[in-house]
C-alpha positions as CSV (number, residue, x, y, z in Angstrom):
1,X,-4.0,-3.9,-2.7
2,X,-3.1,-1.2,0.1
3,X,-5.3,2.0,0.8
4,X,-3.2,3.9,-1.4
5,X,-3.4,1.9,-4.4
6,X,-7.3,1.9,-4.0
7,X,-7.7,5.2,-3.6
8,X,-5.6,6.3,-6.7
9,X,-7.9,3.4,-8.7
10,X,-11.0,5.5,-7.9
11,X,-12.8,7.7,-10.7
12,X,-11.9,11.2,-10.2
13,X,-15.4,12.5,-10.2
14,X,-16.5,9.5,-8.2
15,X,-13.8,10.8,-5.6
16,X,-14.6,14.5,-6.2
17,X,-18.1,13.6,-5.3
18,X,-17.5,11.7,-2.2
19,X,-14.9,14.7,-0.8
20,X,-17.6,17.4,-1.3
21,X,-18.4,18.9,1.8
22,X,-21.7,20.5,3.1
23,X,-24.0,22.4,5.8
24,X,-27.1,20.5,5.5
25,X,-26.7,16.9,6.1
26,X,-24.4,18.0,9.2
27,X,-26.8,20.5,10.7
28,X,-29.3,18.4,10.8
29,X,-27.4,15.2,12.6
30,X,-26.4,18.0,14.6
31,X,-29.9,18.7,16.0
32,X,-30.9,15.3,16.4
33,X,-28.2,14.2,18.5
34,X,-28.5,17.9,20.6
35,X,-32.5,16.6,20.7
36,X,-31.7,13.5,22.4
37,X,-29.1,14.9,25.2
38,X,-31.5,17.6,25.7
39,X,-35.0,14.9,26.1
40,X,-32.6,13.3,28.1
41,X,-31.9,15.8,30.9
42,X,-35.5,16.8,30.6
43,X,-36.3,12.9,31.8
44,X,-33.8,13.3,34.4
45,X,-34.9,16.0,35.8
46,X,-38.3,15.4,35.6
47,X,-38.0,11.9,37.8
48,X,-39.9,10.1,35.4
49,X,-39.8,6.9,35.4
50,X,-36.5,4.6,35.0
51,X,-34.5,7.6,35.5
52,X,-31.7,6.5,36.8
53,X,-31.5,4.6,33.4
54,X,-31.3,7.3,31.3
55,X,-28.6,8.8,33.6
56,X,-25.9,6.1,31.4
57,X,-28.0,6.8,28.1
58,X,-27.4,10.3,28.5
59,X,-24.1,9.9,29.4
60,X,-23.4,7.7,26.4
61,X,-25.0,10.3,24.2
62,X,-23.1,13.4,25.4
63,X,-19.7,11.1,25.6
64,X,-20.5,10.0,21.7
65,X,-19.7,13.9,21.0
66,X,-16.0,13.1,20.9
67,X,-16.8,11.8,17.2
68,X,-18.3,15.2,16.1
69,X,-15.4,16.6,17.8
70,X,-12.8,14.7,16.0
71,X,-14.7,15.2,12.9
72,X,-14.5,18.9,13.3
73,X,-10.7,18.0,13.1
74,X,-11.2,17.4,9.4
75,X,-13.1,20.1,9.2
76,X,-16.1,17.7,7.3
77,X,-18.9,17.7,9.1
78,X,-19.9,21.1,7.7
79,X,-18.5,23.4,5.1
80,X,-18.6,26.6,7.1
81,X,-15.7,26.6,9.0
82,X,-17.3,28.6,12.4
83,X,-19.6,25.8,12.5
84,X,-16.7,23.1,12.8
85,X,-15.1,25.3,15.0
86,X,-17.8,25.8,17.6
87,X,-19.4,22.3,17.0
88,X,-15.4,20.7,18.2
89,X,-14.7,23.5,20.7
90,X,-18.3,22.5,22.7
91,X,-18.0,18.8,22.1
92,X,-14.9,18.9,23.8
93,X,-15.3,21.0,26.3
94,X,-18.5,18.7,27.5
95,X,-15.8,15.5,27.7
96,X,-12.8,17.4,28.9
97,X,-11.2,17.5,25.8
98,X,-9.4,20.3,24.1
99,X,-10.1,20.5,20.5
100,X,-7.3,23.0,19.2
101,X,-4.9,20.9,21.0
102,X,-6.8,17.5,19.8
103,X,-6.4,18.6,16.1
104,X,-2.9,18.7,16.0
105,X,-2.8,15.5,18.1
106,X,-5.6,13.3,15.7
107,X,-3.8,14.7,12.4
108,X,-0.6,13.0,13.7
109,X,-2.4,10.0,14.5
110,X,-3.6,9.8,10.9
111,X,-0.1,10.5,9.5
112,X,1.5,7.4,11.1
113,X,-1.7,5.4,12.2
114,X,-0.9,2.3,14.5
115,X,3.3,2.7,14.2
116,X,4.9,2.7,17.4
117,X,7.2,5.5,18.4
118,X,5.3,8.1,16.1
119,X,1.3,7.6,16.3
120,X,0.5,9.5,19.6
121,X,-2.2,7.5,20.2
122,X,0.5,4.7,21.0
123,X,3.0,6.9,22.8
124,X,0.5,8.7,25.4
125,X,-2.6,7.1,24.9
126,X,-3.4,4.0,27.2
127,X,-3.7,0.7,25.2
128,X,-4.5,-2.1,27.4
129,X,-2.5,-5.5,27.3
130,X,-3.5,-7.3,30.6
131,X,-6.5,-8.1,31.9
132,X,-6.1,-5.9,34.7
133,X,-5.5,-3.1,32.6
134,X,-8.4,-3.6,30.5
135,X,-10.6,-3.5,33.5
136,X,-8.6,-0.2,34.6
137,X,-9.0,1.6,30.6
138,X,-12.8,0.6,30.6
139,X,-13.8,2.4,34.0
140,X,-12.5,5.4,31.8
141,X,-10.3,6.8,34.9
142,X,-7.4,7.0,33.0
143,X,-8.7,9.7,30.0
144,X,-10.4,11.7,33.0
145,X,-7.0,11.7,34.5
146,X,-4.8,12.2,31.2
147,X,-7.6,15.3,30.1
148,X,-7.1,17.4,33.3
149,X,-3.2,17.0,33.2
150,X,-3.4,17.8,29.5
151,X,-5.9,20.7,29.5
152,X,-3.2,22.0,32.6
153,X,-0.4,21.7,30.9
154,X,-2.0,23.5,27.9
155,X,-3.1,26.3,30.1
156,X,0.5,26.9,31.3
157,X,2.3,26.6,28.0
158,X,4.4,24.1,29.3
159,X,5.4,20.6,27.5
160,X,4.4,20.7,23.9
161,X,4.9,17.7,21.8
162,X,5.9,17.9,18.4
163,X,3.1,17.4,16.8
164,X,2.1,20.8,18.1
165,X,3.3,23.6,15.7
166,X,4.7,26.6,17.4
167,X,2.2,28.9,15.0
168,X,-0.6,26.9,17.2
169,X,0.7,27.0,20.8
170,X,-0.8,30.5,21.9
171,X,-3.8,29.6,20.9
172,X,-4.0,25.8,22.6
173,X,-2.5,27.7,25.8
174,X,-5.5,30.6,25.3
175,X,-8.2,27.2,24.9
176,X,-6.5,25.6,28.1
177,X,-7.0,28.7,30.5
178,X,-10.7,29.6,28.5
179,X,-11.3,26.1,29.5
180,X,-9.9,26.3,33.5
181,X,-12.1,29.6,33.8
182,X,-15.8,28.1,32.3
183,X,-14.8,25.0,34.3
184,X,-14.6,26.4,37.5
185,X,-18.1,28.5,36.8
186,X,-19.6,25.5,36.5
187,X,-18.3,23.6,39.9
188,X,-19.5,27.1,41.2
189,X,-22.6,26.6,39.7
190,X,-23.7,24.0,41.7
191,X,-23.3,26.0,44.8
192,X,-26.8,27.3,43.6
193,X,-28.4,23.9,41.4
194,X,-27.5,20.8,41.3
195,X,-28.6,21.1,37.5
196,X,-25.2,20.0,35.4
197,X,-24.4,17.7,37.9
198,X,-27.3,15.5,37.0
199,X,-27.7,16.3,33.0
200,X,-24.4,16.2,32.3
201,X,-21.5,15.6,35.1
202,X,-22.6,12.6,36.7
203,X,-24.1,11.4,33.2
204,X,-21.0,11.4,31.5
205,X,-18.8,10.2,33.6
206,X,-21.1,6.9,33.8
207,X,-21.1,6.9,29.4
208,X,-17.3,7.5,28.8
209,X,-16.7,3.7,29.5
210,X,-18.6,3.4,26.3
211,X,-16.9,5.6,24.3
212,X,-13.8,3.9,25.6
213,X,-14.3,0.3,24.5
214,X,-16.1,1.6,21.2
215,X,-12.3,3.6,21.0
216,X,-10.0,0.5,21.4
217,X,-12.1,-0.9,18.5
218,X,-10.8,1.5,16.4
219,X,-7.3,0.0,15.8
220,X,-7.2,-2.2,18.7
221,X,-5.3,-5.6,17.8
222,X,-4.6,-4.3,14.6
223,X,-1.6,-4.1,12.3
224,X,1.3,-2.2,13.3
225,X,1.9,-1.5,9.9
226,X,1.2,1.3,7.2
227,X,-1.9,-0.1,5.7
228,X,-4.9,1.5,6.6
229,X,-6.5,-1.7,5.7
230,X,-4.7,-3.5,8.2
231,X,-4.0,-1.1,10.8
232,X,-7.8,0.1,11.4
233,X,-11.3,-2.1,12.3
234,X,-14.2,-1.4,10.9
235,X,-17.4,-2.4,13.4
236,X,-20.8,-3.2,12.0
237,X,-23.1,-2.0,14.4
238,X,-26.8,-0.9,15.1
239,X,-28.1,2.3,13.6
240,X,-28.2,3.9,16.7
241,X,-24.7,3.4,17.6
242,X,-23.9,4.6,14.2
243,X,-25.9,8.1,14.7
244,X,-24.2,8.8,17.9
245,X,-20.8,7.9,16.2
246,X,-21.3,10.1,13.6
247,X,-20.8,7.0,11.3
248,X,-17.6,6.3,12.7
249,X,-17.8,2.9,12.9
250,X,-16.6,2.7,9.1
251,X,-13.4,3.5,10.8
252,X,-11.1,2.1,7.7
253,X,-13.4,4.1,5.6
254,X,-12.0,6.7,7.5
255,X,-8.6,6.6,7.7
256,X,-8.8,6.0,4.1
257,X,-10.1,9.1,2.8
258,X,-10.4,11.2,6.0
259,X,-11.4,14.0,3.9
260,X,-14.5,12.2,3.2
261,X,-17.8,13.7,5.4
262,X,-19.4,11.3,8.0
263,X,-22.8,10.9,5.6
264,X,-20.9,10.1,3.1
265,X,-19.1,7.5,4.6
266,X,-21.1,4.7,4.4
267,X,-21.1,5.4,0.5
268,X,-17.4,4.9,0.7
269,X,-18.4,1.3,2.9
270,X,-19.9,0.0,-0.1
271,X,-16.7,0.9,-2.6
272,X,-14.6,-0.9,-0.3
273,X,-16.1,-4.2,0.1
274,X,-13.6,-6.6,-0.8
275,X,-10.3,-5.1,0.8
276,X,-11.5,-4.8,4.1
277,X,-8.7,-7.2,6.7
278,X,-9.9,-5.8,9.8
279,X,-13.9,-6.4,10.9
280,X,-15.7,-6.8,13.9
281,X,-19.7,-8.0,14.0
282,X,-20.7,-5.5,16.9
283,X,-18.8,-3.8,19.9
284,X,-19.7,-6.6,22.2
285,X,-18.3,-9.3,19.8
286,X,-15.3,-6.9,19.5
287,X,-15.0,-6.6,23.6
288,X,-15.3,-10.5,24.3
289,X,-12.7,-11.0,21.5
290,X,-10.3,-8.4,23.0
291,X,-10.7,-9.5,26.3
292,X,-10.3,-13.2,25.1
293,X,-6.5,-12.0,24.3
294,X,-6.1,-9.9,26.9
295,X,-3.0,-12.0,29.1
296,X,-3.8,-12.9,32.4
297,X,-2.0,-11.3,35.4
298,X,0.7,-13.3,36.6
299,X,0.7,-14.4,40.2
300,X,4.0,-13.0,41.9
């Protein structure tokens, strides 16, 4: 059985139910996960003690908003649509990451998950294959990199893919230039306080290798094939990774009914045992495994 043929064997109202979309169980993630960025930088700042500790924490915690971010995508993790809005257009401005333009670049992901040639993800992302590159994708240099040529390249209109409708380009080229402007404020900023630099700069540049191996176990050494049951991982993990995730980690969950809200997903989990290919036990187990297959580089 493929995704397809699962999801058209599911009860109507069973589905209906699991699609339904509200305010509630997202505002209040929502809070809890502002709550712990904000204790965070209160600890930093503050000097108390194991500091520099919380420095990563923190920076895992902010760099984990890329999943309410591509949530917003869907527009799921709340039914009023300003509050997606906002809730994607902050998260990705905190990792450097446009979200009008990330929209249009997820949604083609999901349309041709995992098949070479036509999943973005595959044609400009940065999927590792040697051991050197591994070590170069987990120092998360390369998305820094990729992000400030993007969110450039947005600001001057220049280079659209095709994934990008030209009903959507003005606005991606107004977020790219909003997004030049607030970012330069802020490097000016710390002509006066050193404040973002240590709650949320430096922080997140030390959690984004996180995000970027919890990433690659999204589809990494998966299918190249059509089945969202092949093609995608799903990671069982701690509950804490799954809060800052958003409950991502039921990835094929997912990308089998991505209209399905994060709280809601786990629901979904439990429907699908049995016709999951694709399963990791943990994000370390997942990285030794990966790097396990990784090929040596060849002495020249």
């Amino acid at each position: 059985m493929d995704h397809k043929t699962f999801v058209a064997s599911l009860d109507r109202a069973h589905l209906a139910r699991l699609l339904s979309v509200s305010d509630g169980p997202g505002v209040r993630h929502l809070l809890g996960h502002i709550a712990m960025i904000i204790g965070g930088g209160v600890w930093i700042m503050q000097g108390w003690p194991m500091w520099q500790a919380v420095l990563v924490l923190q920076g895992v915690v902010i760099s984990f908003l890329f999943t309410l971010e591509h949530e917003a995508t869907h527009k799921t993790p709340f039914k009023t649509k300003l509050l997606n809005e906002w809730a994607g257009s902050v998260s990705g401005f905190l990792i450097l990451q446009p979200f009008f333009w990330f929209r249009y670049f997820h949604l083609a992901h999901h349309r041709y998950t995992n098949i070479p040639g036509k999943d973005p993800e595959l044609v400009t992302g940065y999927k590792p294959e040697t051991r050197k590159d591994y070590y170069w994708y987990l120092t998360a240099l390369p998305y820094w990199l990729g992000m400030a040529r993007q969110i450039k390249r947005n600001a001057e209109g220049k280079r659209f893919r095709d994934y990008i409708p030209e009903s959507a380009r003005s606005k991606v080229v107004r977020e790219g230039r909003v997004m030049l402007v607030l970012y330069t404020l802020c490097l000016v900023s710390l002509i006066f306080t050193d404040l973002l630099f240590w709650v949320w700069m430096l922080p997140t540049f030390l959690g984004m290798p996180f995000l970027r191996l919890y990433l690659l176990a999204e589809h990494g050494r998966c299918g190249f094939v059509a089945n969202m049951f092949e093609n995608t991982r799903t990671t069982y993990t701690t509950r804490f990774v799954r809060f800052i995730a958003w409950n991502m980690p039921y990835h094929v969950e997912h990308h089998t009914i991505p209209g399905v809200p994060f709280h809601k997903l786990p629901e979904l989990h439990g429907s699908l045992k049995g016709h999951h290919v694709v399963t990791s036990d943990g994000y370390a187990a997942f990285a030794a495994e990966f790097h396990r297959e990784t090929k040596p580089e060849t002495k020249r």
